[in-house]
VOROPA-813443 format. One line per 8 residues: for each residue y, z, x of C-alpha. Coordinates in Angstrom, 3 decimals. Layout:
<nodes>
Y/Z/X ~ ...
</nodes>
This chain:
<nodes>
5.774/15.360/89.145 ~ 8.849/15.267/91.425 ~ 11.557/12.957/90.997 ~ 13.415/11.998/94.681 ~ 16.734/10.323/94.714 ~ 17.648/8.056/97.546 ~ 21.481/7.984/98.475 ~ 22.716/4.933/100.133
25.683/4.537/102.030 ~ 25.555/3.600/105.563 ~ 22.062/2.563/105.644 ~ 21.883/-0.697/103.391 ~ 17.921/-1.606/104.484 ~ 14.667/-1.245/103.303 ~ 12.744/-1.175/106.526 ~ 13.147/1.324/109.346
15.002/3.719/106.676 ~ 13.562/6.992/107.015 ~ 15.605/8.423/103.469 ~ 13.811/5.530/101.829 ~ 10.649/5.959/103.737 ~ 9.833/9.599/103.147 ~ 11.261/9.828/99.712 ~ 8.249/7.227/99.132
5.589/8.693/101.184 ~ 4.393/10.725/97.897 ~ 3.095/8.096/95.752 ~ 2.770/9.917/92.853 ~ 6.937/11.107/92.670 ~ 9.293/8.970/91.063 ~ 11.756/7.689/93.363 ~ 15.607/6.536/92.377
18.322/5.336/94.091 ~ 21.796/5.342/94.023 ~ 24.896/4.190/95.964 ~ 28.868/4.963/95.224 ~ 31.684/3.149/96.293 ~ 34.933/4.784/97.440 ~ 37.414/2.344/97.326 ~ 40.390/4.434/97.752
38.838/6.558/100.729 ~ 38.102/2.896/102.468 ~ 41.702/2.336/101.898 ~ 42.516/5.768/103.487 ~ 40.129/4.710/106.555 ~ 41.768/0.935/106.339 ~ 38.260/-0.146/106.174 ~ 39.050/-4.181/106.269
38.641/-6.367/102.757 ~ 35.843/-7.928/105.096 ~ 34.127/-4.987/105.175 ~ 33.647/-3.955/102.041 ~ 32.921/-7.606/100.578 ~ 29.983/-7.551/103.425 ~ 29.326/-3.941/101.918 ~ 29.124/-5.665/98.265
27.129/-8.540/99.136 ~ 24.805/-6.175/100.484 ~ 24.201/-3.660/98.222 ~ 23.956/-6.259/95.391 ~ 20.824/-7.867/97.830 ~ 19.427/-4.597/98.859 ~ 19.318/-3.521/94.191 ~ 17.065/-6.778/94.019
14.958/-5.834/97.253 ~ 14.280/-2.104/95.714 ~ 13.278/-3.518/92.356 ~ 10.393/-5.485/94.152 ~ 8.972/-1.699/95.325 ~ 9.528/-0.570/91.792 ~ 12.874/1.178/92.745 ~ 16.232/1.073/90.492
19.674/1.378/92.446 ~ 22.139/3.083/90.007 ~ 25.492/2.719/90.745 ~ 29.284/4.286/90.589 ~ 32.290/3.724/91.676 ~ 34.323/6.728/92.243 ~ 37.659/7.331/94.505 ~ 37.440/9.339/97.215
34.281/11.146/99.174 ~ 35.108/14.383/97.496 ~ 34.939/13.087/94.396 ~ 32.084/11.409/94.562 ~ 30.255/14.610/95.026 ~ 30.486/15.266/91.737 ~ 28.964/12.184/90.209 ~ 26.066/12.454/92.558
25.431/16.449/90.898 ~ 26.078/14.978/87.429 ~ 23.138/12.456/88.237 ~ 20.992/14.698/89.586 ~ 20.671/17.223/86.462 ~ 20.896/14.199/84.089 ~ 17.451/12.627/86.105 ~ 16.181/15.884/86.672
15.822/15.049/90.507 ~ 14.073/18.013/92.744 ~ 14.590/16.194/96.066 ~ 17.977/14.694/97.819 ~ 16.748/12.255/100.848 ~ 19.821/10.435/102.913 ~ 20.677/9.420/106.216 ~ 23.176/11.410/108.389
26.762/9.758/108.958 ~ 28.724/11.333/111.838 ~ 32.711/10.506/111.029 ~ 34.883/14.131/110.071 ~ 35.684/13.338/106.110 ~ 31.484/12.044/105.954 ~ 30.296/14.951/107.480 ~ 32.622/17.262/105.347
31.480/15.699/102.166 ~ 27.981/16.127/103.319 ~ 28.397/20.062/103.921 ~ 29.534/20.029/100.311 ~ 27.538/17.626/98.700 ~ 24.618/19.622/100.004 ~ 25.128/23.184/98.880 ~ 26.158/22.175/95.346
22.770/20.406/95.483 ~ 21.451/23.703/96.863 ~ 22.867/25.496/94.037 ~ 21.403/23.855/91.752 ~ 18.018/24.199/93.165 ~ 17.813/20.780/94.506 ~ 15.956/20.187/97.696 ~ 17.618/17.795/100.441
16.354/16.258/103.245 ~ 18.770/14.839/106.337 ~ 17.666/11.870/108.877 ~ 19.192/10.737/112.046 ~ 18.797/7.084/111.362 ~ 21.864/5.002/112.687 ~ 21.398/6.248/116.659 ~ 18.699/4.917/119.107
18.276/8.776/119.980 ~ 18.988/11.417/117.842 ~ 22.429/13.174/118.736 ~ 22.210/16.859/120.461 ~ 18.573/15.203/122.341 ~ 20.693/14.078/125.106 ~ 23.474/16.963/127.020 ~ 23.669/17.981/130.409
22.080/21.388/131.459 ~ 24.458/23.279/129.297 ~ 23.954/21.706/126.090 ~ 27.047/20.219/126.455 ~ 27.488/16.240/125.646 ~ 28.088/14.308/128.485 ~ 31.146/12.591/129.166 ~ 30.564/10.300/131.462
28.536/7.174/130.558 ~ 26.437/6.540/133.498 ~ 24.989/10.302/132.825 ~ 24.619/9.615/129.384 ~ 22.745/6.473/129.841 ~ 19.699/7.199/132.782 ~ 18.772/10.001/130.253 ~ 18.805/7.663/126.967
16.918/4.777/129.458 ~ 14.083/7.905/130.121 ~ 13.666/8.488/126.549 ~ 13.723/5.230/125.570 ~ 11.234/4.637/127.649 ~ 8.881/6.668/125.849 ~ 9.525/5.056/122.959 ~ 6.958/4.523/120.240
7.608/2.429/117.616 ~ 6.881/2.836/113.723 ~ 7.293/-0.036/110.805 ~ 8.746/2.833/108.381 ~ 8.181/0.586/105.405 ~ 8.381/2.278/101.855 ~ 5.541/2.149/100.405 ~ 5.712/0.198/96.825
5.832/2.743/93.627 ~ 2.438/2.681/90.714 ~ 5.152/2.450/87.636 ~ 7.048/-0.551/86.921 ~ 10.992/-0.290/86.557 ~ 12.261/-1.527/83.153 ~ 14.135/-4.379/83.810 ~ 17.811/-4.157/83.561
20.828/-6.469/82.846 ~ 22.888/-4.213/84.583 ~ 25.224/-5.860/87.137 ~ 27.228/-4.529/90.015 ~ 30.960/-5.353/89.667 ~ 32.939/-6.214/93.147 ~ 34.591/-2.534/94.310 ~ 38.035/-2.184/92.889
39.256/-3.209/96.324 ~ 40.703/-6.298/97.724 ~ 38.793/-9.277/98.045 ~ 38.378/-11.256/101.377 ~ 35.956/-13.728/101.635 ~ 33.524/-13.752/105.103 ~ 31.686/-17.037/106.602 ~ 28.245/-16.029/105.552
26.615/-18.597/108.068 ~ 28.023/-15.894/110.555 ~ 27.357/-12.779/108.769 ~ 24.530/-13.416/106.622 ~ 23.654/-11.586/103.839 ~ 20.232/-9.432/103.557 ~ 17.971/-7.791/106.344 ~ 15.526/-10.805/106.038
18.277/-13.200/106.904 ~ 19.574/-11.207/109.776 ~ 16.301/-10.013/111.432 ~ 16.126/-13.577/111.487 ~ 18.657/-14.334/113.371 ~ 18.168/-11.292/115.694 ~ 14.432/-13.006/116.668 ~ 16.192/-16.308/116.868
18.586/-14.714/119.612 ~ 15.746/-13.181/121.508 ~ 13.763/-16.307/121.443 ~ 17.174/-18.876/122.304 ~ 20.009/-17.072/123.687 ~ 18.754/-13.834/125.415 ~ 17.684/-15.341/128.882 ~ 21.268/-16.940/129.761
23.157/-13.263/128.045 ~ 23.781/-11.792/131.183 ~ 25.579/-14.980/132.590 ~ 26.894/-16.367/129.335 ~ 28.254/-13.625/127.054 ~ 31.514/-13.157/128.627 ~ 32.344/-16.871/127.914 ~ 34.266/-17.206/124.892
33.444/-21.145/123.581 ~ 29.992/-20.648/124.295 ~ 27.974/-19.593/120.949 ~ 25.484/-16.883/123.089 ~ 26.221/-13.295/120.895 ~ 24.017/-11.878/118.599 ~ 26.467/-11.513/116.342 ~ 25.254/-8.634/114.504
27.901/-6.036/115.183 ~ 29.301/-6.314/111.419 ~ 25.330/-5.529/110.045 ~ 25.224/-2.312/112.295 ~ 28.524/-0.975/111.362 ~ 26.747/-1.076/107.352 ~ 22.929/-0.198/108.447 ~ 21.865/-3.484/106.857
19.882/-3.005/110.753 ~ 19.287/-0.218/112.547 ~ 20.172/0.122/116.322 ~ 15.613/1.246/116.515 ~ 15.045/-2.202/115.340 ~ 17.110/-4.211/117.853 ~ 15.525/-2.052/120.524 ~ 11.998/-3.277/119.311
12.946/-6.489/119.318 ~ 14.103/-6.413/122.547 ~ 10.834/-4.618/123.604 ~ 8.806/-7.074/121.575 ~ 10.305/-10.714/122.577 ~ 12.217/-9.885/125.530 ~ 11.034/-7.332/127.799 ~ 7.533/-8.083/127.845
8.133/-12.178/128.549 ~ 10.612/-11.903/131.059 ~ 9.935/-8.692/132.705 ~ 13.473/-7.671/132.096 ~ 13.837/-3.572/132.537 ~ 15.511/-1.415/130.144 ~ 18.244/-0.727/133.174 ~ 19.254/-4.073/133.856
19.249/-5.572/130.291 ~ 22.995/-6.327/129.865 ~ 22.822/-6.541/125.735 ~ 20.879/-3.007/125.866 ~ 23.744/-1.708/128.373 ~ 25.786/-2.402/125.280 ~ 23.648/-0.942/122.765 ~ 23.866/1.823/124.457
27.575/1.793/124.902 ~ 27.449/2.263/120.766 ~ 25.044/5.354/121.095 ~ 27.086/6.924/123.846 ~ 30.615/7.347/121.135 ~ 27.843/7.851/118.481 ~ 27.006/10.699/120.046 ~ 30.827/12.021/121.354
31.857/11.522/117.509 ~ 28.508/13.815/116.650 ~ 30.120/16.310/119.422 ~ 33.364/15.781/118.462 ~ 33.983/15.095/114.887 ~ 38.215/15.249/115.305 ~ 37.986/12.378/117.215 ~ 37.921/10.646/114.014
41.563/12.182/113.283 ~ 42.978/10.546/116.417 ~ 42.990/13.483/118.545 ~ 43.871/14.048/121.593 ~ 41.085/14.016/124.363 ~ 43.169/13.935/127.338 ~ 45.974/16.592/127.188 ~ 48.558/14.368/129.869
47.972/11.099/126.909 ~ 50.585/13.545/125.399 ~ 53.162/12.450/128.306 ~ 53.157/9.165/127.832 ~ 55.994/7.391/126.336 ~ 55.223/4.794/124.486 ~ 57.923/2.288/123.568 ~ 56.419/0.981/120.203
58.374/-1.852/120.218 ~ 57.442/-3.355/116.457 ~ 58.559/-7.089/117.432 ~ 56.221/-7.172/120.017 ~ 53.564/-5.039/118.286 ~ 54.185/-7.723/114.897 ~ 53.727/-11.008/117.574 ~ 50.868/-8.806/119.319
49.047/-9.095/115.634 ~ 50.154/-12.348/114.395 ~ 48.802/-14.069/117.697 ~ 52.624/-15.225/118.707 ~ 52.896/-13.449/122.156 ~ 53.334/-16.506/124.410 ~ 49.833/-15.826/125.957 ~ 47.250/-18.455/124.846
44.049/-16.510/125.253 ~ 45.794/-13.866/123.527 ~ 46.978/-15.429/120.914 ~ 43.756/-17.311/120.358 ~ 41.992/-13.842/120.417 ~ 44.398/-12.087/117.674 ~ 43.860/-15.128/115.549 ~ 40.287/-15.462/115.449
40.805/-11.604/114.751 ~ 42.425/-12.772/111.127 ~ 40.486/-15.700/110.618 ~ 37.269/-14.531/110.942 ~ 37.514/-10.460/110.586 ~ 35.316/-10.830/114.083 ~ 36.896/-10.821/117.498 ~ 34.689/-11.707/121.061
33.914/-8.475/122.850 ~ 35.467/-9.150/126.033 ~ 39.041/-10.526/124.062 ~ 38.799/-6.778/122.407 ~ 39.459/-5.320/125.402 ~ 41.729/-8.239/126.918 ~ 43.844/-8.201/123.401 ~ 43.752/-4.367/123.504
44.988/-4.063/126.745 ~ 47.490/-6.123/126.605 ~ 48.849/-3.889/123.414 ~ 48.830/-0.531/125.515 ~ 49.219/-1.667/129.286 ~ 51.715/-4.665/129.170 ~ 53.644/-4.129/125.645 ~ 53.467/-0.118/125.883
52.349/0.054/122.224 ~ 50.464/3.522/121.266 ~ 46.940/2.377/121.243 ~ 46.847/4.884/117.505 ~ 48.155/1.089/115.915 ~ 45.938/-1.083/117.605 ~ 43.198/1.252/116.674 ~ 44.911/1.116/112.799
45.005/-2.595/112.761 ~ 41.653/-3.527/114.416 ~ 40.062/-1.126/111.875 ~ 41.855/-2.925/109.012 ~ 41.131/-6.551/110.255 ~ 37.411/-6.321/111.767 ~ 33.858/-7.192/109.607 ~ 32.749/-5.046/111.650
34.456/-1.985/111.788 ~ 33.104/1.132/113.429 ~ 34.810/3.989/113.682 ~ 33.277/6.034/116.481 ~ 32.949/2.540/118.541 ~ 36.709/1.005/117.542 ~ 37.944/4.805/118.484 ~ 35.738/4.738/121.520
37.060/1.738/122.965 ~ 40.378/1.978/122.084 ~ 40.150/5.038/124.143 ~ 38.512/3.840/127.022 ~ 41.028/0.971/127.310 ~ 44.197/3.095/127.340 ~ 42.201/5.639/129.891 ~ 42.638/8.356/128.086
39.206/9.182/126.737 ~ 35.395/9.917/128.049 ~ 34.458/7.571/130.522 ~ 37.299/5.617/130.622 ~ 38.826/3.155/133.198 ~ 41.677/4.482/135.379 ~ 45.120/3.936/134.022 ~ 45.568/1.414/136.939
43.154/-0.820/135.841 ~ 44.761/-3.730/133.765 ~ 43.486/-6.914/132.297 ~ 45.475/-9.915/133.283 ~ 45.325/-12.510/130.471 ~ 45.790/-15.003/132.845 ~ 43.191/-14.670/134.695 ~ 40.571/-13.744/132.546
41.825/-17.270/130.212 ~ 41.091/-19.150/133.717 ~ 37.752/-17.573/134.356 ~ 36.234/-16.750/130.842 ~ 37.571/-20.475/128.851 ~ 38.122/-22.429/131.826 ~ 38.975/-25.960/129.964 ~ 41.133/-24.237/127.069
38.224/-25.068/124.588 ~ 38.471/-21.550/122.861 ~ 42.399/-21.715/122.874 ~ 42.804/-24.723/121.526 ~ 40.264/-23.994/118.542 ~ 42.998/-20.845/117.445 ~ 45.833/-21.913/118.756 ~ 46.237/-25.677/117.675
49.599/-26.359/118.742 ~ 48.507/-26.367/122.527 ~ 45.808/-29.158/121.693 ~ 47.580/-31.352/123.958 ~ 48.411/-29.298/127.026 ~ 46.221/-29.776/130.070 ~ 43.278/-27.637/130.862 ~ 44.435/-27.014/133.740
47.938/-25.340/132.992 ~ 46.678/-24.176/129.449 ~ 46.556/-20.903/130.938 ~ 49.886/-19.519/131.922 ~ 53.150/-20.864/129.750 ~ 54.744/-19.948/133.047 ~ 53.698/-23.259/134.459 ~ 55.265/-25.501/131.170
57.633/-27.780/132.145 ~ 60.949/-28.227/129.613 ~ 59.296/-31.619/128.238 ~ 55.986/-29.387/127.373 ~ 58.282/-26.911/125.542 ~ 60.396/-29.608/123.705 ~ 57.159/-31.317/122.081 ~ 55.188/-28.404/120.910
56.057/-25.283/118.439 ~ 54.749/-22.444/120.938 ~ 57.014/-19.094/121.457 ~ 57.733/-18.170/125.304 ~ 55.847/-15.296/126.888 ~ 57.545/-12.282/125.261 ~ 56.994/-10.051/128.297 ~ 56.881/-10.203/132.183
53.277/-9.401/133.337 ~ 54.358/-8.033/136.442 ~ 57.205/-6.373/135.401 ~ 55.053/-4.551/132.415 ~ 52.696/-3.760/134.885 ~ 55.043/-2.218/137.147 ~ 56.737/-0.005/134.446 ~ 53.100/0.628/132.860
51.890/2.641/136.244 ~ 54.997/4.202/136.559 ~ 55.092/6.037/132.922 ~ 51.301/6.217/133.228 ~ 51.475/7.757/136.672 ~ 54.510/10.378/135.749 ~ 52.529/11.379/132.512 ~ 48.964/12.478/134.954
51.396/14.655/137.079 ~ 51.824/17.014/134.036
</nodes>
């Protein structure tokens, strides 16, 4: 009889988990699971505190959900990916496992442990089996007619829309095991990691609880997305970024449940769907990371980014975090940031801008900090954007292109609500001169504890095409 160990990591579900699912699919094999922490590698990685509480929460849910299919999660905290190899060997001989099932992760350091991890498996005459499970497509099914991965998004897109298309989809749910699991006392301690406490009725925990709240967003906010999402007071995201980034949901199930209570009801196509547009923004850097595994080290992807010089000025890069820049929506942004680990999709790239474009701060630290702030912390999608933004990556916008905070605050949060939920000291300015400090008289400035803009928009603006524009001539 074969034994099969399960190893979790990025894939924290029961359903739609094709590791799970086919190390099941023999009924008569016992199956065991088993998931490692690597506390210091998350601190290498500046995975947020967040994160890895969401991470906790999670895996301590998904040990109960596995015990009710007759399935024990075993687990060890080790240090580092490397290191962690060799507890997952030393449990294999000890349980006598034949077969390795786990879910591909794409990242440099995850794929380099993998490569490892599997030949000293291999060695020791243990099977393993790999599944693409955290893409709507698996990577290397979409290139152009060279095999290469596209790089421009549009491309990228009509051929994941023709596939997904086609799409045909399966429950993948584990089937329950004959023998009972001996009950065990055996608790999960929090990682040795730093503890940061997250609003659960925002980021629930469990795949019950947040498939929930995925149908309740098909069924309530899903008709108004298009014309909604971009407004930041108005409750009308999904919110289930930070359950992605951890595989407590797979990217497959929020396409079926846009096929199931969406497309069908309204008629809505695949192309024109604004929420799939962005779900397929997250499999188009899944895929360049697959291609291009040094992206995770930073690297270059335009060879003029080298050109640029970047001031780095740490007073403005220290307000820039802190949400003390003299720009309300701004600030409001960066503080919701560090209240909530979560930040509005549009103030990403309105906050992120305004780091690299008006402040001329290397968009390497903005990456750095969003990573070490967000629930939700992806690297292939934070790397993606962050690239995008400065224009210096696939796809990107041209260097020319700059968010002003201004007037996205007027058009996005019209009547200051959002500000004045993060940025309390400006409860009493009017709505309609919330927007630009610019327009504060001395008697505004005298009654309220608000710092002056620290930059000239058009003068950054002005100085940001220049450098940007001598850097492309090289």
């Amino acid at each position: 009889m074969n034994t099969n160990l399960v190893w979790f990591r990025n894939d924290l579900r029961i359903r739609n988990n094709l590791a799970l699912y086919y190390a099941c699919k023999d009924s008569k094999s016992t199956v065991l699971a088993l998931f490692i922490s690597v506390p210091e590698q998350w601190k290498k990685n500046f995975i947020s505190p967040r994160k890895t509480y969401l991470i906790y929460k999670n895996v301590v849910y998904l040990k109960k959900e596995l015990m009710k299919l007759n399935i024990f999660l075993h687990y060890y905290e080790s240090t580092t990916f490397i290191k962690s190899i060799n507890y997952l060997v030393k449990f294999c001989k000890k349980n006598k496992v034949n077969k390795l099932y786990f879910n591909y992760e794409y990242e440099y350091l995850e794929k380099k442990r993998d490569i490892i991890a599997i030949q000293r498996i291999k060695n020791n005459f243990i099977s393993s089996y790999g599944f693409h499970n955290s893409t709507l497509i698996q990577p290397g099914l979409i290139t152009n007619q060279h095999g290469k991965m596209y790089k421009k998004y549009n491309c990228f897109k009509k051929k994941c829309i023709i596939l997904l298309k086609n799409f045909s989809h399966t429950n993948f749910m584990p089937k329950k095991r004959n023998t009972l699991v001996k009950q065990s006392d055996f608790q999960i301690s929090f990682f040795n990691f730093p503890i940061k406490k997250i609003y659960e009725q925002l980021f629930p925990i469990g795949e019950v609880k947040i498939l929930r709240q995925l149908k309740l967003f098909f069924k309530k906010k899903i008709y108004d997305y298009d014309v909604n999402h971009n407004y930041f007071a108005l409750d009308n995201t999904s919110m289930i970024s930070a359950h992605l980034s951890i595989g407590v949901l797979s990217p497959l199930q929020c396409f079926s449940f846009f096929l199931k209570y969406h497309s069908n009801a309204s008629k809505c196509s695949i192309e024109k769907c604004h929420w799939i547009n962005e779900l397929i923004w997250r499999e188009f850097f899944k895929h360049l990371l697959y291609f291009y595994p040094n992206l995770s080290k930073q690297s270059i992807f335009c060879n003029w980014e080298q050109n640029i010089k970047w001031k780095n000025n740490l007073k403005y890069l220290n307000a820039w975090k802190h949400g003390k820049t003299g720009f309300p929506i701004i600030d409001a942004g960066m503080r919701q940031l560090k209240k909530l680990g979560w930040m509005h999709n549009r103030l990403r790239m309105i906050t992120s801008s305004f780091l690299v474009k008006n402040l001329l701060i290397d968009w390497r630290k903005g990456e750095k900090y969003f990573m070490s702030q967000l629930i939700d912390g992806d690297l292939a999608l934070n790397n993606g954007n962050w690239k995008w933004i400065a224009s210096i990556g696939s796809n990107s916008m041209p260097y020319f292109r700059i968010f002003n905070p201004i007037l996205q605050s007027k058009k996005f949060d019209k009547m200051g609500i959002f500000i004045k939920k993060y940025v309390t000291e400006l409860k009493n300015i009017p709505s309609n001169i919330i927007h630009n400090p610019d327009l504060w008289n001395k008697h505004i400035r005298e009654i309220i504890d608000y710092p002056n803009p620290i930059i000239n928009l058009i003068d950054s603006k002005k100085t940001v095409l220049k450098i940007f524009k001598h850097a492309k001539k090289f």
